[in-house]
N, C-alpha and C positions, 0 to 999 in steps of 0.2 A: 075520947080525946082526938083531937085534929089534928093531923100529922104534919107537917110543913114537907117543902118538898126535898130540901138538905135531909131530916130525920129518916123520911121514905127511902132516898139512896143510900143512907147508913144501914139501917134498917137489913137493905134488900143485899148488901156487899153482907153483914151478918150471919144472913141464911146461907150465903151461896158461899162463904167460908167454910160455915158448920158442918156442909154438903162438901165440899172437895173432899178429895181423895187426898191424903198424904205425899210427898214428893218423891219419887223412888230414890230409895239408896242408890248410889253409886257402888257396881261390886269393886271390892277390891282384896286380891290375893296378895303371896308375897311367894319371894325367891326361896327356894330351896335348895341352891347353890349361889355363888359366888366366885367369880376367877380372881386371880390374884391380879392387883391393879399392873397395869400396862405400865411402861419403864419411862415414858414422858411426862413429866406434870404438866399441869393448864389443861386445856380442852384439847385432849390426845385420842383418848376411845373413840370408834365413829360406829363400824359397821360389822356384821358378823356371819359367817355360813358356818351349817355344820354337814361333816361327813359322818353318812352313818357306815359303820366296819360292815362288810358284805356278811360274815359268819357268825362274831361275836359283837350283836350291839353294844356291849355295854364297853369296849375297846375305842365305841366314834371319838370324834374329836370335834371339836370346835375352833376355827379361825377369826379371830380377833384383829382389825388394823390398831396399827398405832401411827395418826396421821402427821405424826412428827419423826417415824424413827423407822416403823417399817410393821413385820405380821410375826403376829406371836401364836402359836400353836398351844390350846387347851385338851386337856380330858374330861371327861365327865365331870368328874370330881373339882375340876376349877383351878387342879396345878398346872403352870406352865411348862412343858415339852419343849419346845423347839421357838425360837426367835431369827426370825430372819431381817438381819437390818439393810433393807431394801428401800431406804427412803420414807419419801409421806405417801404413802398407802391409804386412800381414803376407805372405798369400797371395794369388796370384794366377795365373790360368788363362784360358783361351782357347778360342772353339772356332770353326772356318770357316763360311761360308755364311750369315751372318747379312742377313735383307734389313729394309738403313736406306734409305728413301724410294727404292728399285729399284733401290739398289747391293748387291750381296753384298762382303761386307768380312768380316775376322776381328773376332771381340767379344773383348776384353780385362774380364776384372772384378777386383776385389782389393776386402777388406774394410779400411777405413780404422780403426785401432784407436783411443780416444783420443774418438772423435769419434763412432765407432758407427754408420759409414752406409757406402753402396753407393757403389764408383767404377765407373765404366764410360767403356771407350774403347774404340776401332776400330784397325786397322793401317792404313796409305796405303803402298800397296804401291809407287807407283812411288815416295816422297819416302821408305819406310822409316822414317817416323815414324809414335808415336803419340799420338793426339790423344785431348780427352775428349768423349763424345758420349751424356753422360747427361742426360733430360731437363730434370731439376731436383735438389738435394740429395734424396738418399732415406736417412733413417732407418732403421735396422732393428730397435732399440728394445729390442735386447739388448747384452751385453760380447761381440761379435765380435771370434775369436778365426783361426780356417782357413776357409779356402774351395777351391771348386771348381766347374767347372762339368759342365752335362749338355745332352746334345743327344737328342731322345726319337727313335728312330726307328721308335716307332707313329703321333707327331703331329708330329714335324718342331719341338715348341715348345722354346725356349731356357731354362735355367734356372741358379740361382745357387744351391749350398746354403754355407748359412753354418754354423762350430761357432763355439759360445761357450767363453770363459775360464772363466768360472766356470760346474762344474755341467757337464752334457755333453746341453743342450737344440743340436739340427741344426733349423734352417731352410731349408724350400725357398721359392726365388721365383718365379716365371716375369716372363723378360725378351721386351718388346715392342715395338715402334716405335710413336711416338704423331704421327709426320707433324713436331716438333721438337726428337727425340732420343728415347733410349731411357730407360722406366720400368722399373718393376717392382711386382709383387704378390706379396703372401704367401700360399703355396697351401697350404702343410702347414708342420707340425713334431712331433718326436718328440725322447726322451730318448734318449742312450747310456748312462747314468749314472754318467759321471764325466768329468772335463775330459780333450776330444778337440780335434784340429786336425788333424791330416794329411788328407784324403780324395783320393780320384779314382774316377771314375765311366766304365761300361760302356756307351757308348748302345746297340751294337747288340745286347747283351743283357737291358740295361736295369738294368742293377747299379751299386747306391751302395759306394766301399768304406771305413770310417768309423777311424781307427784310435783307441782307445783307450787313451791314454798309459800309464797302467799298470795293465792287461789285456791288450790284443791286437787283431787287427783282427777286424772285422765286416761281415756285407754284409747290406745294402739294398736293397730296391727303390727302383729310381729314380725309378719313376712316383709324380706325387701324391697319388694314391690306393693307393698301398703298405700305408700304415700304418708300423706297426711292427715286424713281425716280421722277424726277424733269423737268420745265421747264421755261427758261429763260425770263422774263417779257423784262425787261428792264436793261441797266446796265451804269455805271457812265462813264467805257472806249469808248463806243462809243455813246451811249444816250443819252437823255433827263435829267441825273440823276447828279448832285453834291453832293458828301459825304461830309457827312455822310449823308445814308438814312435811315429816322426814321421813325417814325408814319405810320401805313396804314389804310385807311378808305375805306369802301364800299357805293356807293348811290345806293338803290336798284329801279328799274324800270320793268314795264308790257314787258310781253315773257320775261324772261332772261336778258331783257336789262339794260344799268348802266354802273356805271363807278367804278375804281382803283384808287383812290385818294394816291400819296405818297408825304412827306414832303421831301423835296431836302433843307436838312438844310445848306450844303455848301453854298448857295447862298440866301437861305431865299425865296425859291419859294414852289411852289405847282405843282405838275403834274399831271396831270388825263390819265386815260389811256379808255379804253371800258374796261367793265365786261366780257364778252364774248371773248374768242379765236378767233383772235392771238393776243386781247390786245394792238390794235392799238393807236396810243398816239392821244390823242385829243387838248391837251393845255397847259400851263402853266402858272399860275399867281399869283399875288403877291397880300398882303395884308397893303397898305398904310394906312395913317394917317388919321382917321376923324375929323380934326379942329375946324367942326361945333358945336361936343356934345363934344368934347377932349380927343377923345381917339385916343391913340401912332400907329405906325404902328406896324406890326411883323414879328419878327427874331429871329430864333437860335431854330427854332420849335423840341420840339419831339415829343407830342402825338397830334395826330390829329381824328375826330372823327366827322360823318354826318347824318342827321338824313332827309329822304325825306318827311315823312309825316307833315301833317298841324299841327303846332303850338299855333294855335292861331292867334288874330290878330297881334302881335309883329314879328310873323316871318310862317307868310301862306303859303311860298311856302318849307318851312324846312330852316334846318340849318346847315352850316359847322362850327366846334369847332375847335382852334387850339390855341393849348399853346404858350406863348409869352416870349421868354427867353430872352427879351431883352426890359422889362417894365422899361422906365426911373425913377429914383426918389421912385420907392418901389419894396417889394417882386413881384418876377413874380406870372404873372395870365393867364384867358383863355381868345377866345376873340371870338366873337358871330356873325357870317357875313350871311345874308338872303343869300340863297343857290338861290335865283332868279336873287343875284346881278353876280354871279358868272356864271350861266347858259346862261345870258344875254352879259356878255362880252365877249362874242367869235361866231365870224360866220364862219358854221351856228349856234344859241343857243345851248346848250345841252339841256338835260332832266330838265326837270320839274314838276313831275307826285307826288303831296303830299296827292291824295285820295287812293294810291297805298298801299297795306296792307301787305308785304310781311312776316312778319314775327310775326304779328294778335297782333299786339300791341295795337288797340286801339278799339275791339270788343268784348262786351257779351261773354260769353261761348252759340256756339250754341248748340240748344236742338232739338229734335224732339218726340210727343207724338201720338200714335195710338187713333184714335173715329169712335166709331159702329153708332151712333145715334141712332135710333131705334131698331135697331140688325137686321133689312130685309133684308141688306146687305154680302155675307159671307167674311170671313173674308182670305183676297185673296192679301192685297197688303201689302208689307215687305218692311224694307230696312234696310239696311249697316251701321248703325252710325249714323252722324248729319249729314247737310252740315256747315262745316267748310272753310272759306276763302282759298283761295288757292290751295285746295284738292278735291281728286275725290269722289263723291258720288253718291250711284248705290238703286233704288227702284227695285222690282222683282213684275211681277204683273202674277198672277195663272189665265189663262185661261183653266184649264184641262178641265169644263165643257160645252165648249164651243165649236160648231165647227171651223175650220180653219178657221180666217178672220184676222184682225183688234187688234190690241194691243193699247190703249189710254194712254196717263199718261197727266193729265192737272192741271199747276197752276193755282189759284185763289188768289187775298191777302185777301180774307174774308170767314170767315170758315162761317158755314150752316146747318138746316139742318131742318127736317120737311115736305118736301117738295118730292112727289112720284109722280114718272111716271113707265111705263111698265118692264124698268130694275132695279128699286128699288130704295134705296132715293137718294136724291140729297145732297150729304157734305159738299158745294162748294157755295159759292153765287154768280152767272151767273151776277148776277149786277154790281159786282164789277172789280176791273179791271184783265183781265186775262194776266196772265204773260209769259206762255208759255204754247203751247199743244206738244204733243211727240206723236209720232205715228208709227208702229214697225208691217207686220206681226206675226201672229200666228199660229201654228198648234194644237191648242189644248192642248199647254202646257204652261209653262212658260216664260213669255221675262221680262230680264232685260234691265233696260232703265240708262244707264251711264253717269253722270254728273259730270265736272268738275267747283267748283265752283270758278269763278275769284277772286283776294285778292284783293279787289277793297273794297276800305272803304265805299262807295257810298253804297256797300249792308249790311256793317254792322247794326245787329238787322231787318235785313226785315224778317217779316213774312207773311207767305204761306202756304197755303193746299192746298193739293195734293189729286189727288182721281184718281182709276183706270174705266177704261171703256173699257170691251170686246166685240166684237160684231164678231158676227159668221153668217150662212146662217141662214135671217130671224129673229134669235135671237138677243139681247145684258143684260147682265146683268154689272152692275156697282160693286162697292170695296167699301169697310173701307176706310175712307179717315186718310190723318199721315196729323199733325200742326207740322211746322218747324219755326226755328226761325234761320237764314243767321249769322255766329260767329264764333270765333275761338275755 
């Protein structure tokens, strides 16, 4: 039979039908909480942080605005706590370790819309309330629209960037204690060019990430002296992306790794990207209905917001938070989904890392103390600070009196002491389990021994002593041992 040439492209679309692959599913989990809707009807929910409790996760709290009325304070469990009627509160974010008159507290900020100035409060960890602890009204002199904050970790300084309503001008602040609450200054500003609100920022990269409602996201530098220069995440015309693009959240992970979580609220999806340059897209999915305890699906998201560390047993492997603009039958609310459900529907899994400590939210302050014991010892071995999760830390052990050999630096976790041999006492109890030895030529002077300690929760509150040990031709004399305690 003679084929005509219409049959032959019939034909040939047929085969190459028969042959495609099937369309992938779209994963989609569902909430396993639910907060109690916010106290404004209409389009009130917007955006969300959560604290996680330093000792007991499962105690965190979740911050909700209500951009008609003000921030409403959740628990785990989705009842509301504490209501603060502080205005239209669009966005708001959080970051640990903030030092107000020698306390370290978490800083809360939220852009007052309406009104066009800075709120700032602190968390009270044992009362689980929060309070406000801004020095004076501060202006910001624009239509404040999104916020977020930054934590620098080249300068440790605190800051606020604000987007505007109209027009897509970002504001950086740096926030500061002034001995009777907290200010602020304006350090920079730059264009997006066009009306933005979602952001979150990188501190230990040092990444702003700005989204641009209908465009796409963008990334910044964080530091004040950035400028402007900019580069292209993702965008709606050729991506992953449906505008409006709202919400951005960060899930942090061990080396650098993690994800860019954006709300793609044109279609009521989620996109994840890698944390890490060039930001490669990982997934998409959606948040349906849980029938079983009856909670709604979700759509029309703006704030969304993730948390990787353990929670508790309610939500052990973390949590992803996303406002529900589309709560049947009441005011909108947030809605609470196990970040394991989410890491699980897609192969290969993502991350899942909730002992991961990135930004020391849930550790002691660490400390470290010098001991002579007897005083036989000279007093020979220094160091830098504490160890702190995350961060480098450096012991200095003085061998001047010693000939060239042998530099020791040895953990133990049980201090010691009474106890003398040839090089003098012992600080350390050999019985107990040793954690690590370091071992470094010497010429008769000094070696430092360099330490980066992992954000691994797993070390939070471990403690250890340390003690040095020289040994030269023939000789060795031992150090002062330091008691450390593993913290932020």
């Amino acid at each position: 039979m003679r084929l005509t040439h219409a049959s032959s492209l019939g034909l040939c679309l047929v085969l190459l039908l028969a042959g495609a692959a099937p369309p992938q599913q779209l994963p989609m989990v569902v909430a396993r909480v639910e907060t109690v809707p916010v106290p404004s009807d209409g389009d009130a929910a917007d955006d969300i942080a959560i604290w996680v409790h330093p000792t007991q996760p499962e105690l965190s709290l979740v911050l909700g605005t209500d951009k008609h009325s003000g921030l409403a304070v959740y628990g785990l469990g989705g009842n509301q706590r504490q209501f603060l009627a502080d205005g239209r509160l669009n966005n708001v974010d959080l970051r640990y370790d903030f030092d107000l008159g020698g306390a370290r507290v978490a800083l809360v900020t939220a852009g007052r819309r309406g009104r066009d100035e800075l709120k700032i409060y602190a968390i009270e960890p044992g009362s689980r309330t929060v309070v406000d602890v801004a020095a004076r009204e501060i202006p910001l002199g624009t239509k404040i629209y999104g916020s977020c904050m930054y934590r620098s970790s080249l300068t440790g300084e605190f800051y606020f960037f604000g987007t505007t309503e109209n027009g897509g001008l970002v504001q950086q602040w740096r926030l500061f204690d002034t001995g009777s609450g907290v200010d602020a200054e304006l350090v920079r500003t730059f264009d997006v060019g066009s009306q933005s609100e979602g952001c979150v920022a990188d501190d230990a990269r040092r990444f702003l990430f700005v989204a641009q409602e209908n465009v796409g996201i963008w990334r910044y530098g964080a530091e004040p002296g950035a400028g402007s220069a900019r580069v292209l995440v993702d965008s709606i015309a050729n991506g992953h992306l449906d505008g409006d693009v709202e919400g951005l959240a960060l899930y942090h992970a061990a080396g650098g790794r993690g994800y860019l979580i954006a709300s793609s609220q044109g279609n009521d999806r989620f996109v994840v990207y890698d944390r890490s340059y060039p930001h490669a897209y990982r997934t998409t999915f959606a948040i349906g209905e849980n029938a079983a305890v009856g909670i709604d699906a979700v759509g029309d998201t703006d704030g969304i917001e993730v948390a990787n560390v353990w929670l508790g047993s309610g939500f052990p492997g973390g949590v992803f938070i996303a406002q529900d603009g589309t709560n049947p039958g009441a005011n909108q609310n947030f809605k609470l989904v196990d970040w394991r459900d989410i890491a699980n529907s897609v192969t290969p899994p993502l991350l899942v890392e909730p002992f991961h400590d990135e930004q020391g939210v849930r550790c002691p302050l660490a400390t470290g103390s010098l001991r002579f014991g007897a005083g036989v010892n000279p007093f020979s071995l220094t160091a830098s600070g504490v160890p702190r999760l995350g961060s480098p830390w450096s012991a200095t052990l003085h061998c001047d009196d010693v000939s060239p050999g042998l530099a020791f630096l040895f953990f133990f976790s049980e201090p010691a002491n009474g106890r003398f041999v040839p090089a003098g006492e012992v600080l350390v109890d050999l019985g107990s389990l040793r954690l690590v030895t370091l071992a470094r030529p010497h010429a008769g002077d000094a070696r430092s021994f360099d330490l980066v300690v992992p954000p691994d929760l797993l070390l939070c509150g471990l403690t250890a002593t340390c003690q040095g040990l020289c040994i030269g031709t023939g000789e060795a004399r031992l150090s002062n041992a330091i008691d450390v305690r593993f913290g932020r």
